[in-house]
Backbone as CSV, one residue per row, in Angstrom:
resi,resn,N_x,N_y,N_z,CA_x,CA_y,CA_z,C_x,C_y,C_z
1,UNK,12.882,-7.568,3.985,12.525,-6.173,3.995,13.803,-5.364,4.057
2,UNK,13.915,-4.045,3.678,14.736,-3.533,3.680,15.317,-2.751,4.788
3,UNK,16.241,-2.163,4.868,16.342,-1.168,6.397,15.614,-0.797,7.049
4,UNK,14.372,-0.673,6.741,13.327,0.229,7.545,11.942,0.331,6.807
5,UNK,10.934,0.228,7.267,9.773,0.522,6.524,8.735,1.644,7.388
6,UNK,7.851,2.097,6.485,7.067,3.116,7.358,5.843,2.401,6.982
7,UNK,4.336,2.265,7.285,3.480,2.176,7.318,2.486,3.247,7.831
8,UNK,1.137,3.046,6.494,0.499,4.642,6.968,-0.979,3.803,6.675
9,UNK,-2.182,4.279,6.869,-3.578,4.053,6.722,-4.280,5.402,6.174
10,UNK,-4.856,5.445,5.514,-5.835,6.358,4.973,-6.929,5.788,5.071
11,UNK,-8.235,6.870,5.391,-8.963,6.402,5.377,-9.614,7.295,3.675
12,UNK,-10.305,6.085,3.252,-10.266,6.407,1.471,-11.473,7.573,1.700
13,UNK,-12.759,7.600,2.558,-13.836,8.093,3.044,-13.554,9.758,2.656
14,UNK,-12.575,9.742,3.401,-12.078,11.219,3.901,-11.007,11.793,3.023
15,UNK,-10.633,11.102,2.455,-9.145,11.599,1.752,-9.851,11.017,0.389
16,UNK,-10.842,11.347,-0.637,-11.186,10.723,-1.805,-9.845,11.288,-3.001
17,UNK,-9.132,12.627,-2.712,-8.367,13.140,-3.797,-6.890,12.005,-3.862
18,UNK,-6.784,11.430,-2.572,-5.506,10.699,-2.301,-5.943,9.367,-2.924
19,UNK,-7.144,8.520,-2.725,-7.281,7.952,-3.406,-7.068,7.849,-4.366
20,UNK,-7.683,8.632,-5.229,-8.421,8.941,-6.857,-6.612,9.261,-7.252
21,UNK,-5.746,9.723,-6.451,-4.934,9.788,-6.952,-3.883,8.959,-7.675
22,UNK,-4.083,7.924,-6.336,-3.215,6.396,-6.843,-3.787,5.174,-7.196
23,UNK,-5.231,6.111,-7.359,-6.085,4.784,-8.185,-7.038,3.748,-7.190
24,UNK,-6.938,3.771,-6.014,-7.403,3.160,-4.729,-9.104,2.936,-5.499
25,UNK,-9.244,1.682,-5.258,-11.060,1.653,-5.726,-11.829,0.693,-4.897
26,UNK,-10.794,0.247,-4.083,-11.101,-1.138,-3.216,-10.300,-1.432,-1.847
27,UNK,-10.773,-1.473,-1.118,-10.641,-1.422,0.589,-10.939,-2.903,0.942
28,UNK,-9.073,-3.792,1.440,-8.242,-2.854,1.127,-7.212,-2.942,0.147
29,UNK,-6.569,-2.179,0.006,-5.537,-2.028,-0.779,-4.124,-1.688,-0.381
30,UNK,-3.278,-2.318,-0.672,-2.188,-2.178,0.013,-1.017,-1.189,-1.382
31,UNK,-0.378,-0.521,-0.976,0.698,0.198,-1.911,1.889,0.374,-1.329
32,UNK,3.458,-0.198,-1.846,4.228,-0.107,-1.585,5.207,1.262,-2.510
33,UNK,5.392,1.843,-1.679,6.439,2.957,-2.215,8.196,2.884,-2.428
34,UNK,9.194,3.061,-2.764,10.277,3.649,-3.041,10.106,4.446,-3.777
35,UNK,11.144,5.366,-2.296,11.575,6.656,-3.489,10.471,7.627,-3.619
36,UNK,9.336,7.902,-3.665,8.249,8.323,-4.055,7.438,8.216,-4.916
37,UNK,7.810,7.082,-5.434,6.839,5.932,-6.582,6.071,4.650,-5.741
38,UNK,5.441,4.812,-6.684,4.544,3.259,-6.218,5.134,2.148,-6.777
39,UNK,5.530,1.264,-6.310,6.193,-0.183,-6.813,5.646,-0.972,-6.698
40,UNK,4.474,-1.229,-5.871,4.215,-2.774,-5.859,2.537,-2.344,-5.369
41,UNK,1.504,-3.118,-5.807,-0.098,-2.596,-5.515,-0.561,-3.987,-5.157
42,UNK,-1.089,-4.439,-4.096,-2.087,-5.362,-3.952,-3.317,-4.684,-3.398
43,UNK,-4.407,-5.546,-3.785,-5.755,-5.343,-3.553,-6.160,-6.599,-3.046
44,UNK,-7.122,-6.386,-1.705,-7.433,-7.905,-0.718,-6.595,-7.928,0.064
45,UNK,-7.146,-8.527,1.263,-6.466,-8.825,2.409,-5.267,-9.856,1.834
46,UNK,-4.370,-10.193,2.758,-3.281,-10.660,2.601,-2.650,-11.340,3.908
47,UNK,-2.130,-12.727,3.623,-1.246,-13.674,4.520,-0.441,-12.713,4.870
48,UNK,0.068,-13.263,6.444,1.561,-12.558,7.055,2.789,-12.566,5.794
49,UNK,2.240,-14.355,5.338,4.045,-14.560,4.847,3.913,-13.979,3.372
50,UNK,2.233,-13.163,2.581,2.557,-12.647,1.537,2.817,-11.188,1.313
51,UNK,2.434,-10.630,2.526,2.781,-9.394,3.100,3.815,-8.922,3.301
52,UNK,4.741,-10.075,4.195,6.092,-9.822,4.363,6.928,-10.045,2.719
53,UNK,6.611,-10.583,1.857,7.058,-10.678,0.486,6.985,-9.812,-0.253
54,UNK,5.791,-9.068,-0.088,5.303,-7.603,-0.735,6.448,-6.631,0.240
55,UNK,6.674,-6.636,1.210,8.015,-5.564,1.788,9.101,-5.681,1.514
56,UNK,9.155,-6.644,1.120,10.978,-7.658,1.084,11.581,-6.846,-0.483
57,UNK,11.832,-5.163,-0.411,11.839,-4.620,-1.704,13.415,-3.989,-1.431
């Protein structure tokens, strides 16, 4: 992982425009950002050690 990461939760319920925005259609969904882009999208739960692979950006 890199220097630092932030982690956030939405709930898709309540926030449908944030969804619809980045495409979210399935809970859950994970989205990794740099920069203010999306880089990396999984959908489905996920292992520690494939999680930590999905950060490692």
């Amino acid at each position: 992982m890199g220097s630092s990461a932030k982690i956030g939760k939405c709930n898709v319920s309540e926030n449908m425009e944030l969804a619809m925005k980045y495409g979210v259609s399935a809970v859950p969904t994970i989205l990794v950002f740099q920069g203010g882009e999306v880089i990396n999208r999984k959908v489905g739960a996920l292992p520690k050690a494939q999680l930590q692979e999905l950060l490692a950006v």
